[in-house]
N, C-alpha and C positions, 0 to 999 in steps of 0.2 A: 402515900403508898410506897413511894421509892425509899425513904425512913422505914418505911413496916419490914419491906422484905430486906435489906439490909441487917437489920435487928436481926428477923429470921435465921438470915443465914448465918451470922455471927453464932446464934444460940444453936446452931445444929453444928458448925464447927468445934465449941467447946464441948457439947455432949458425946459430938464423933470422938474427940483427942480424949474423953475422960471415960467413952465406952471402951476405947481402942486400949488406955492406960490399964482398965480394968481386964480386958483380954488377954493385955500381956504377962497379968500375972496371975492366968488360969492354961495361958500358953496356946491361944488358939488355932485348930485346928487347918490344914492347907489341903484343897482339896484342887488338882490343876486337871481340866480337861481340854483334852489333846484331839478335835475332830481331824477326816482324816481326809483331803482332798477336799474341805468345804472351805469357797469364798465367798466373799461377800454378796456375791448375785444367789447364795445358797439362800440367804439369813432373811427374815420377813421386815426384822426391825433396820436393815439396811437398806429398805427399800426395794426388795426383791420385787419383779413383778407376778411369776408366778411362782414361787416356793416358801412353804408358810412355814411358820417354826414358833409357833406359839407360847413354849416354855421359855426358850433360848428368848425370845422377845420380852417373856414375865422378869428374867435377871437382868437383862439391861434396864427393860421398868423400874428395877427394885435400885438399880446401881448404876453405875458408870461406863458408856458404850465409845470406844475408841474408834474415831473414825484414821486412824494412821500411824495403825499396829503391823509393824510387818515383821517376817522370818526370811526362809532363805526360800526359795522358787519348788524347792525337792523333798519330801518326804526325811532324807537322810541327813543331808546335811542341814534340815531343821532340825529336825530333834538332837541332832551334836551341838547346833547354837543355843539351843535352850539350855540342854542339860549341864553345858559346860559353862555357858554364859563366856563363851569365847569364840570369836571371830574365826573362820577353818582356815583361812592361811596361814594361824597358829598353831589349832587340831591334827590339819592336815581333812577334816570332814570335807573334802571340795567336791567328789560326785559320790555316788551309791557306795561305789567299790571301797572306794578310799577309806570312810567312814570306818570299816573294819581296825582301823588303824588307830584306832580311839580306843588307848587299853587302858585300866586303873593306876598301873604303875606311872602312866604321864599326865592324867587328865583326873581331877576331880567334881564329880556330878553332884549335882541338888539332894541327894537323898544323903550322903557323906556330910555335907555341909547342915545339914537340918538337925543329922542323928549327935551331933556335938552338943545339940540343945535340948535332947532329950525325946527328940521325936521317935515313934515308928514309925513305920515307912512301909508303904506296898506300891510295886507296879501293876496293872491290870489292862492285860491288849498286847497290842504291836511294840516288838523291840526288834526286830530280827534285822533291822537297818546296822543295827550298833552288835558289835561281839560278843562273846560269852554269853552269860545269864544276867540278867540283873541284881540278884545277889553279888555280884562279884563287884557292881559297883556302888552297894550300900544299899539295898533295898533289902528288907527283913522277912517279906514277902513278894511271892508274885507266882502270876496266871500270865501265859503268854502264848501267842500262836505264832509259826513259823511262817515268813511270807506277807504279803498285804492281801487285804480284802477277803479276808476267813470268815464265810459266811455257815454254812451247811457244807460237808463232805462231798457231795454229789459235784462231779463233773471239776476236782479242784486234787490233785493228788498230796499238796500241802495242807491239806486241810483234814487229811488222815489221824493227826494224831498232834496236840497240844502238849504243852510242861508246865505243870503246876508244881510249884516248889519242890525244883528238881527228879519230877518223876513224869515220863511222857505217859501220857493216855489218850488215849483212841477218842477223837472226836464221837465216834456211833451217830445218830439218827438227833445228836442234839444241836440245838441253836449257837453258834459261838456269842455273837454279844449276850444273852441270855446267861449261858455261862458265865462269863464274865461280870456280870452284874449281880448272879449268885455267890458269885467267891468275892466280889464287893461288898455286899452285905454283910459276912460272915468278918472279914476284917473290921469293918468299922465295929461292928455290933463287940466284939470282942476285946476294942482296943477303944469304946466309948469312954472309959474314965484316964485313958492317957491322951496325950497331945497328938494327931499321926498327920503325916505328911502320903495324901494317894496321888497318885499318879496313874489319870484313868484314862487310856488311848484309846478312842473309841474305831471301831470298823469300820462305821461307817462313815461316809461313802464311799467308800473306795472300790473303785471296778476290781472284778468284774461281777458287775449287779445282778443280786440274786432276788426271789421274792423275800420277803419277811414272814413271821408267824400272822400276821395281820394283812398281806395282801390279799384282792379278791381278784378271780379271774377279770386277764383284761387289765387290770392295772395300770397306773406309770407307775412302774419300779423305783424308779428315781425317785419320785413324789413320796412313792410307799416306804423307801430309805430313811428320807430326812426325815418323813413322821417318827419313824421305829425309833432311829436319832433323841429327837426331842422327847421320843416318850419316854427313854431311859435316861434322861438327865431327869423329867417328872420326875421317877422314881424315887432317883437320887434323894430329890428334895424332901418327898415324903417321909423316905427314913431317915434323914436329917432331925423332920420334923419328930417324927416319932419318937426317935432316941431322946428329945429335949438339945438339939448340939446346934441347930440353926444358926443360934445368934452367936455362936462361939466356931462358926467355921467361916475362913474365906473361901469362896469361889472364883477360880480363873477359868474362863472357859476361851477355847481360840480354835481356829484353822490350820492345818500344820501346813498347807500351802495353797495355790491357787485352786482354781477348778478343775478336776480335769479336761482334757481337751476337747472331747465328744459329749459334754454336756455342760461347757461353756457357755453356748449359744440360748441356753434359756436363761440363764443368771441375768436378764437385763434388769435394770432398773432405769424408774419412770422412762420405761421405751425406751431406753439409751445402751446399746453393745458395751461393756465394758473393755479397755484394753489390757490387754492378757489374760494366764493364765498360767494352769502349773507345767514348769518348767520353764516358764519366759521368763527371760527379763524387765519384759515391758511390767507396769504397775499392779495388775491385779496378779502377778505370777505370785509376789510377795505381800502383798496389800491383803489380810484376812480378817476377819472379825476378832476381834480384841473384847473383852468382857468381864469386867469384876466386879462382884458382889459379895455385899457382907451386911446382913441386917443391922442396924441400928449404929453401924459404925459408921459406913459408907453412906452421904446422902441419894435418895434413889433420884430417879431421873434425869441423871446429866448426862451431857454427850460431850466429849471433847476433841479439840483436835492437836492437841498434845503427842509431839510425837515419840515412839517409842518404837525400841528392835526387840528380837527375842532374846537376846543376850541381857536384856534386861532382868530376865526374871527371876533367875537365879540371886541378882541382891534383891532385888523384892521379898522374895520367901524368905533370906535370910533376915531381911530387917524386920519382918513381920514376926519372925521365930523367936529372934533374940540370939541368931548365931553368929559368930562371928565369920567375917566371909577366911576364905584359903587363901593363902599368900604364896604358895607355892610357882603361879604360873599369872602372868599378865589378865584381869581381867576386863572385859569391855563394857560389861553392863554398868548401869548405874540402877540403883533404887526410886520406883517410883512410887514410893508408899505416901511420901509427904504429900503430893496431889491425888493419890486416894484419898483424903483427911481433910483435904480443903485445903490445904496447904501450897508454898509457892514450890518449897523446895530446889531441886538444879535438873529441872527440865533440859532434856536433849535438844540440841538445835541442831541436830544432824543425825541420818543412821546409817549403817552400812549395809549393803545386800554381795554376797556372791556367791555363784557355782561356776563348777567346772571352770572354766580361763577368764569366764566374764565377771564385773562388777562394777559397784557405782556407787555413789553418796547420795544422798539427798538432803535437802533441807525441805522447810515449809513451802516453797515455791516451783525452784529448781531443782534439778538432777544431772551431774558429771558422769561418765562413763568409763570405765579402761582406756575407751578409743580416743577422749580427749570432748565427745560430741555435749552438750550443753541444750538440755530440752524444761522447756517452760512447762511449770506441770499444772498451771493456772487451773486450766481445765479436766484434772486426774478428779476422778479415772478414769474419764470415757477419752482423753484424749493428750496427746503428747508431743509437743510441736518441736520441734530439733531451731534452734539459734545458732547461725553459723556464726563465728566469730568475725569473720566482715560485716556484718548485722550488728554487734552488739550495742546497744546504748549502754548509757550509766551502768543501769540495775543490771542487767546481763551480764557486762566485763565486772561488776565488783562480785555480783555470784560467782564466775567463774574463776576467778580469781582466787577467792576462801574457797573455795570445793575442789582445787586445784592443790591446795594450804594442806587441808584436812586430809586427802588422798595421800600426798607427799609427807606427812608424817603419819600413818597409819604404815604405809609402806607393804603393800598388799604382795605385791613384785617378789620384795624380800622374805617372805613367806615359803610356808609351803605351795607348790604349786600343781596343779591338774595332771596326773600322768596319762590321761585317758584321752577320749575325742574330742570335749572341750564341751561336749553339752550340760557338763555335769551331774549324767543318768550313770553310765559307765564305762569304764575303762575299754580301749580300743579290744575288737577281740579277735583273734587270728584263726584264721581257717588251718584246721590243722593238715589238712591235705595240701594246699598251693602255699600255704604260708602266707596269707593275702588278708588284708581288712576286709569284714564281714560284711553287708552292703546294711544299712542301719535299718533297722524295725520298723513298721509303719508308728506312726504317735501312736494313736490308740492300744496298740498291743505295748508301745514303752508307757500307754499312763497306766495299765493293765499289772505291771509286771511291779512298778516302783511302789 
């Protein structure tokens, strides 16, 4: 038996590496979705106790489910880690505000790097963390709304009016994801016999939670969310299918950061609170669901615990394109395509997380801090024990030692650094009458606003 599947798996590694050969030279398609305040106490297939996600659970089925995929704690300075595949003490992405400081002329993004290989390219959702348009950073297309959590116009003044390739128009009486799953369509279906690279940010969940086209009175909203969620990824797959492109597209689907705060407390899994959230540093602030699919390339079923940051993704896509990565500016990612494939590849043994002033390494066990603190993560994600250094045995002092190594040549310090208050939401903001710091926002209205 242990000879059978052995065999097996060998025969489904060479047909992945002679499917995937085959791909490359039809160029296949990159499809990365971007949820939006969903972590892993979101997802059913991560053991959610009460939040189901039935599609999102059919692609980890079909592929490969990361249990220790993480970004950056914040909305903003995630989506700079991705798109840059660079670290923000480099960007300078360290809270909301900053982010703005991510211009073309110093920072080149995944849609720049893809279009060298021949890709189109659309954005579709949320960009308003980052400047300009997304045309300006390589996208050939895009639908966008101003602000997070664009659900229906009612009671939301940002939600008055959308830009679809450079032209605002008036929200009126329509759905936003809805839209945006309209002007989804219309790209793919158009651009079926070229190679295209989307980039689809989905709404939800992101407060402040509205019903959906499908809620019924009475509802959980929330509930009604993640459903509307997962049924627009269905969608997806359907016209995937319909077009004939299934086997010829990857799927990345992922969390852009923790949960937010006011609806944390139901993300448990098997009864167990997780610790954090978004905007923590504690583990589930960055800890999200990670997910890739690709029929007949990727073997379905596996779970691993391989770990990966979001700076990764950016050589992902390009090894999977055929692009060559930019040399321009230091990058952090590495490619994790060869372990999509079966392969060993140069697996990460460490990642990096930070916003605003804070940050920390991890490896498989352990986690170092800014502060110098050294916390056993044996037990992540429900739980994070601090090891003081008068404590430490063997294993402790030589983790803290490399994670002491890896910090000190990463050189975060020497960076750019936080000009704001140090949460990594945003910059300090001054009363313009007394001239005085502004007393800070309750959470819920900062998970509201990011």
């Amino acid at each position: 038996m242990r000879f059978l599947k052995s065999s097996l798996c060998l025969l489904f590694c060479i047909f992945s590496t002679h499917s995937f050969s085959q791909s490359k030279s039809k160029k296949p398609n990159i499809i990365y979705i971007l949820a939006d305040d969903l972590g892993i106490g979101d997802v059913s297939c991560y053991g959610s106790d009460s939040n189901y996600t039935p599609i999102i659970d059919k692609l980890a089925k079909g592929g490969i489910r990361f249990n220790n995929g993480y970004t950056a704690p914040l909305c903003g300075p995630s989506r700079a880690l991705i798109l840059t595949g660079r670290y923000a003490f480099r960007t300078g992405a360290v809270n909301q505000d900053m982010c703005l400081n991510v211009l073309p002329e110093n920072e080149i993004l995944i849609p720049s790097v893809l279009k060298t290989a021949g890709y189109k390219t659309s954005m579709v959702g949320k960009w308003g963390q980052l400047p300009l348009q997304p045309s300006d950073f390589g996208f050939d297309d895009y639908i966008r709304f101003k602000g997070s959590g664009i659900y229906w116009k009612k009671g939301n003044a940002k939600a008055e009016m959308y830009t679809e390739n450079g032209v605002d128009k008036p929200l009126g009486e329509n759905y936003m994801p809805d839209l945006m799953h309209d002007h989804m369509v219309n790209f793919i279906s158009n651009n079926k016999n070229k190679p295209f690279f989307l980039y689809y940010s989905l709404v939800q969940v992101h407060a402040k939670i509205q019903p959906t086209p499908d809620s019924k009175p009475g509802s959980d909203q929330y509930a009604d969310n993640l459903a509307y969620m997962d049924k627009l990824v269905g969608n997806l797959l359907n016209l995937l299918d319909s077009l004939k492109l299934s086997e010829n597209t990857f799927i990345y689907f992922m969390g852009d950061n923790g949960t937010a705060s006011q609806y944390a407390a139901r993300g448990t899994i098997n009864g167990k609170p997780l610790s954090g959230k978004k905007g923590s540093m504690l583990e589930c602030g960055a800890l999200v669901p990670n997910i890739a699919y690709w029929p007949k390339v990727i073997a379905p079923g596996q779970v691993t615990n391989t770990l990966m940051d979001a700076s990764d993704l950016l050589p992902t896509f390009a090894d999977i394109a055929g692009a060559k990565l930019p040399t321009k500016n230091v990058l952090d990612g590495r490619s994790f395509l060869p372990q999509l494939l079966g392969k060993k590849g140069n697996p990460r043994d460490w990642i990096f997380i930070e916003i605003g002033n804070k940050w920390y390494v991890r490896d498989a066990k352990w986690k170092l801090n800014r502060a110098d603190e050294l916390y056993d993560m044996s037990n992540a994600p429900f739980e994070e024990k601090l090891v003081l250094a008068s404590n430490d045995n063997a294993e402790s002092a030589a983790a803290r030692k490399k994670l002491t190594e890896i910090l000190a040549q990463l050189n975060p310090a020497g960076g750019i650094l936080d000009t704001g208050d140090g949460s990594g939401r945003h910059g300090n903001k001054k009363d313009k009458k007394e001239g005085k710091d502004k007393p800070a926002k309750k959470e819920k209205k900062e998970d509201e606003a990011d």
